[in-house]
Backbone as a printed PyTorch tensor [residue, N CA C, xyz], in Angstrom:
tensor([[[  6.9850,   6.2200,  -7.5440],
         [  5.8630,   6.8580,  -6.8870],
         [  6.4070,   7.6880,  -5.7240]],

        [[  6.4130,   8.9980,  -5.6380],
         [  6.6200,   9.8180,  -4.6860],
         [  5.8540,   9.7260,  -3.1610]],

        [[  6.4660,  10.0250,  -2.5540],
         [  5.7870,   9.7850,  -1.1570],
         [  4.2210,  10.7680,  -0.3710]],

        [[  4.3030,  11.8130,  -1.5340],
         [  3.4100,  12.5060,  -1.0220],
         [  2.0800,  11.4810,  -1.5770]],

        [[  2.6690,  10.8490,  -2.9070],
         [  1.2710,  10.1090,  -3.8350],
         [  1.0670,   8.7150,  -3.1140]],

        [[  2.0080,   8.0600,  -2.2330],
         [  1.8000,   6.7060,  -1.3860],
         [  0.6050,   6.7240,  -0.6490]],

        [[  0.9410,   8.8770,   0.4500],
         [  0.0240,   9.1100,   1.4730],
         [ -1.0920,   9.2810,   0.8170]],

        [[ -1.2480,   9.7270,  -0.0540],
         [ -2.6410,   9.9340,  -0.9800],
         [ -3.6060,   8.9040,  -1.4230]],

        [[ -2.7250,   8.2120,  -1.7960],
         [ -3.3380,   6.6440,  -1.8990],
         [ -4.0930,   5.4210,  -0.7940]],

        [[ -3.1280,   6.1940,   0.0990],
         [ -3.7060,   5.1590,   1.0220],
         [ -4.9120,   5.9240,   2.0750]],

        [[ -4.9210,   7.5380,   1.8070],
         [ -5.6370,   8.0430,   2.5670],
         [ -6.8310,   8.2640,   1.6070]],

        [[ -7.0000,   8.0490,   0.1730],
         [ -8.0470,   7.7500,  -0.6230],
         [ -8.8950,   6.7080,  -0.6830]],

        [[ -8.1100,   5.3700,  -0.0350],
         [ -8.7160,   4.0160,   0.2510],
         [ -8.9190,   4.1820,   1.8030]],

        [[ -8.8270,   5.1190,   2.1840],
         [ -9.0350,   4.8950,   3.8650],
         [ -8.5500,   3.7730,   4.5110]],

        [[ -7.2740,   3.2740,   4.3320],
         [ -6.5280,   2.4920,   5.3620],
         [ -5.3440,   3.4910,   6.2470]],

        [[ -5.5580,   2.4260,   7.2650],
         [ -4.4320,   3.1100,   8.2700],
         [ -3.0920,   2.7920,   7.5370]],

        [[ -2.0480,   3.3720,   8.4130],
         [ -0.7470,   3.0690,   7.9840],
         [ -0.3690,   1.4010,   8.1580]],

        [[ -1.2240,   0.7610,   9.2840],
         [ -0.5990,  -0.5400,   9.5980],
         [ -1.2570,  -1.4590,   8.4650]],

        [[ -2.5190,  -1.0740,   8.4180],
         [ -3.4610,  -2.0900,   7.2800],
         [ -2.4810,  -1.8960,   6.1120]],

        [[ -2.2520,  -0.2520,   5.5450],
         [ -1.5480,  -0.1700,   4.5050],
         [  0.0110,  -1.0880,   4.1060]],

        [[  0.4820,  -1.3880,   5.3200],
         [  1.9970,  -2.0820,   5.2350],
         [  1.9540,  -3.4130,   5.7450]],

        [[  0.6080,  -3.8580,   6.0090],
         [  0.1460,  -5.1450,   5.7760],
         [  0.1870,  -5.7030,   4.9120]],

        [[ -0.7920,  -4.7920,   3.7130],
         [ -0.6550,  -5.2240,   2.3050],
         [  0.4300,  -5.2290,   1.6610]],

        [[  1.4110,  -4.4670,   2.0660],
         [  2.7300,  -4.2060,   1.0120],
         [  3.5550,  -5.2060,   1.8980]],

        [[  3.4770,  -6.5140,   3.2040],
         [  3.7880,  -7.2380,   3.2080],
         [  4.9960,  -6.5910,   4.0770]],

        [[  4.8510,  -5.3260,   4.7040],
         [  6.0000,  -4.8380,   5.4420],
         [  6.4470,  -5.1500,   6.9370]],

        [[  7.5050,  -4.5970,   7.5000],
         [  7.0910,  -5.3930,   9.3130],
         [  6.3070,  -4.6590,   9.9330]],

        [[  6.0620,  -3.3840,   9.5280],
         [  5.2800,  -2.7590,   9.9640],
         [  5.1980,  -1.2740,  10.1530]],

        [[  4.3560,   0.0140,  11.0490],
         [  4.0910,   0.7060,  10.5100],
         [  5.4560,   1.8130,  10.3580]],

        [[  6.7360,   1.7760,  11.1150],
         [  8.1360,   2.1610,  10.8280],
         [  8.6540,   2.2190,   9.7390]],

        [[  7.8960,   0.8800,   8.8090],
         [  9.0410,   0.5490,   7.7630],
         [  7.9280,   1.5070,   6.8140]],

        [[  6.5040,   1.1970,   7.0240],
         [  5.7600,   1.8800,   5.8600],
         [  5.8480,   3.3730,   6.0430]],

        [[  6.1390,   3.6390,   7.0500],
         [  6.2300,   5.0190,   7.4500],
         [  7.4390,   5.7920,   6.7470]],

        [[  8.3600,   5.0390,   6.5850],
         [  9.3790,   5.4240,   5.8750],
         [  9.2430,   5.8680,   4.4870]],

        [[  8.3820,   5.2580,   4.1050],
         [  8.0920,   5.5930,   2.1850],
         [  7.1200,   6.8800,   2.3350]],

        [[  6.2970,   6.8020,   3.7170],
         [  5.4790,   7.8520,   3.3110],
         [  6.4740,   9.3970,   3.4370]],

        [[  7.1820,   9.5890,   4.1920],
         [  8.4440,  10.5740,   4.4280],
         [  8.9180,  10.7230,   3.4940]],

        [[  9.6820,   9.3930,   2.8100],
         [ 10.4520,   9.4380,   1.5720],
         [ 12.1120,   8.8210,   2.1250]],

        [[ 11.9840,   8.7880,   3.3070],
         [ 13.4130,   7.7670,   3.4600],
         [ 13.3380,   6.8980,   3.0030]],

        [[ 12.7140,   6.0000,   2.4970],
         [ 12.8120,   4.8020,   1.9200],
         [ 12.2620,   4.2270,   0.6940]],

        [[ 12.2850,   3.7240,  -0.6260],
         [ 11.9210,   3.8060,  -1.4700],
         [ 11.0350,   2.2250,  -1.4880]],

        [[  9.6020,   2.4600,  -1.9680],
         [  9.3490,   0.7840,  -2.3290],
         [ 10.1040,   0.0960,  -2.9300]],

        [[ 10.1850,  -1.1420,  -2.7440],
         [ 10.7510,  -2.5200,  -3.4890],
         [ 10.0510,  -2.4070,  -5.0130]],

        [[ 10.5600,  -3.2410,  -6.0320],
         [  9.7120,  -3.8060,  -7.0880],
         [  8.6060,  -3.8220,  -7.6600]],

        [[  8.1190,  -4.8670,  -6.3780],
         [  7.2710,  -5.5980,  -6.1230],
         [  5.9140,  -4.4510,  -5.5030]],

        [[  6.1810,  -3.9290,  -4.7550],
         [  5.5300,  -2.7320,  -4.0800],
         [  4.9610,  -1.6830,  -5.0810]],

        [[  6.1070,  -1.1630,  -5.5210],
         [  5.8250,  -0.2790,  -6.8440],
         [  4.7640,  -0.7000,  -7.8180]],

        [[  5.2330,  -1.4300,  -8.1240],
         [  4.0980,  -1.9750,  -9.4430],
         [  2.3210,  -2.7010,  -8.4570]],

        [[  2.4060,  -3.0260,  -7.4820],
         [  0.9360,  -2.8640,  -6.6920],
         [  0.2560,  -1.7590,  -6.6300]],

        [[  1.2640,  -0.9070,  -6.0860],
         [  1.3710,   0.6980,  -5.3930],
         [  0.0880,   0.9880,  -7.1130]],

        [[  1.0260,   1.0680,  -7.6300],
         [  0.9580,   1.7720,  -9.5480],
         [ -0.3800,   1.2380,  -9.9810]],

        [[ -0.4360,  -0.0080,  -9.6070],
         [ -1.9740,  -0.8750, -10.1970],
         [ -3.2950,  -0.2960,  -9.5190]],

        [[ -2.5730,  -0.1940,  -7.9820],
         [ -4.0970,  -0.3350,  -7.3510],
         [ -4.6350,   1.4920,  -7.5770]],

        [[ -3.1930,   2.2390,  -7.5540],
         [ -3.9370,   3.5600,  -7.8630],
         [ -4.9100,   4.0660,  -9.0140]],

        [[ -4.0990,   2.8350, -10.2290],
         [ -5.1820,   3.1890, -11.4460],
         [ -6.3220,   2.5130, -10.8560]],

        [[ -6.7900,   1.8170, -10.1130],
         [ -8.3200,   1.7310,  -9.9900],
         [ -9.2440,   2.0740,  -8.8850]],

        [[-10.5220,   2.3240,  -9.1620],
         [-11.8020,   2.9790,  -8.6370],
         [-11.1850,   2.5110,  -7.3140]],

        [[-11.5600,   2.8640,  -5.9330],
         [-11.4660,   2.8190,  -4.4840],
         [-12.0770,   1.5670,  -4.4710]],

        [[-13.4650,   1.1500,  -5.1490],
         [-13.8560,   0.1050,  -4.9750],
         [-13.1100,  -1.3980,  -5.4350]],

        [[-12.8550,  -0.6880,  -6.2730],
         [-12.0190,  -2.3860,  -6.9710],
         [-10.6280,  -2.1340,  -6.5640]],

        [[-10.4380,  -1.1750,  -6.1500],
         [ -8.9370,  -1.4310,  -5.2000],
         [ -8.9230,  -2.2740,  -3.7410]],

        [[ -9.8720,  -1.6370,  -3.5690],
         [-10.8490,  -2.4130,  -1.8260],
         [-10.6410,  -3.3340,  -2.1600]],

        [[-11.4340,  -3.8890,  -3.4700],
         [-11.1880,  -5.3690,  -3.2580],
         [ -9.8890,  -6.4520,  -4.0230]],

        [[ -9.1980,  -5.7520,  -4.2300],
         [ -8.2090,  -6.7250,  -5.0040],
         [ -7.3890,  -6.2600,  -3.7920]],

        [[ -7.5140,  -5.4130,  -2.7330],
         [ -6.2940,  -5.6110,  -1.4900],
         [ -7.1140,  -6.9770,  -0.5900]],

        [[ -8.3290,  -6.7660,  -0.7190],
         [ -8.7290,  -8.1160,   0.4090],
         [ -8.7750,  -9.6340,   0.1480]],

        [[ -9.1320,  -9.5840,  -1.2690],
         [ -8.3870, -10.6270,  -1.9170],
         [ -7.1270, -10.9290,  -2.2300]],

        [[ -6.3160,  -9.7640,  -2.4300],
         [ -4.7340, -10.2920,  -2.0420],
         [ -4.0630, -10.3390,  -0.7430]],

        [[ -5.0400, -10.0740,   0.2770],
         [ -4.2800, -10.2370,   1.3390],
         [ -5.2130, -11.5460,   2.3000]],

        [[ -6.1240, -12.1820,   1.6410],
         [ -6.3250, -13.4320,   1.8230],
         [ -5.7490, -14.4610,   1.5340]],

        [[ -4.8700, -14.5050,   0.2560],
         [ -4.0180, -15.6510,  -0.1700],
         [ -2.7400, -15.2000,   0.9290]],

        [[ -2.6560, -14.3380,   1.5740],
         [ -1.2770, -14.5170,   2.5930],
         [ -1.5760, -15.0360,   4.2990]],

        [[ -2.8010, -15.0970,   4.2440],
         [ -3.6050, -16.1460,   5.2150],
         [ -3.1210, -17.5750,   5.1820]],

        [[ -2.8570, -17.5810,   6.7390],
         [ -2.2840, -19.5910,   6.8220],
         [ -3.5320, -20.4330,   7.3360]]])
């Protein structure tokens, strides 16, 4: 996933950069900031989220990020 399509994505779901590298489980908005530039490439793991959540509607992306970022709740 190219970096121009990361910023697209996340500016289609209307999250900030920090919410956005929340979800991708990053330290924060430096490191996510990096993919959006293109210095840095997602992980794996990232990629294939990245890839999922774009194939779906804003709405059911909304919610499979708030439900996946509830199971990382202590």
């Amino acid at each position: 996933m190219k970096p121009e399509e990361i910023r697209a994505l996340r500016h289609r779901l209307k999250m900030s950069p920090l919410e956005f590298s929340e979800f991708l489980a990053m330290s924060g908005y430096n490191s996510f900031n990096n993919l959006e530039i293109g210095f840095r490439n997602p992980n794996k793991l990232a990629l294939k989220l990245l890839r999922y959540i774009s194939s779906l509607s804003q709405t059911k992306a909304l919610t499979f990020i708030q439900e996946f970022n509830r199971h990382g709740e202590k």
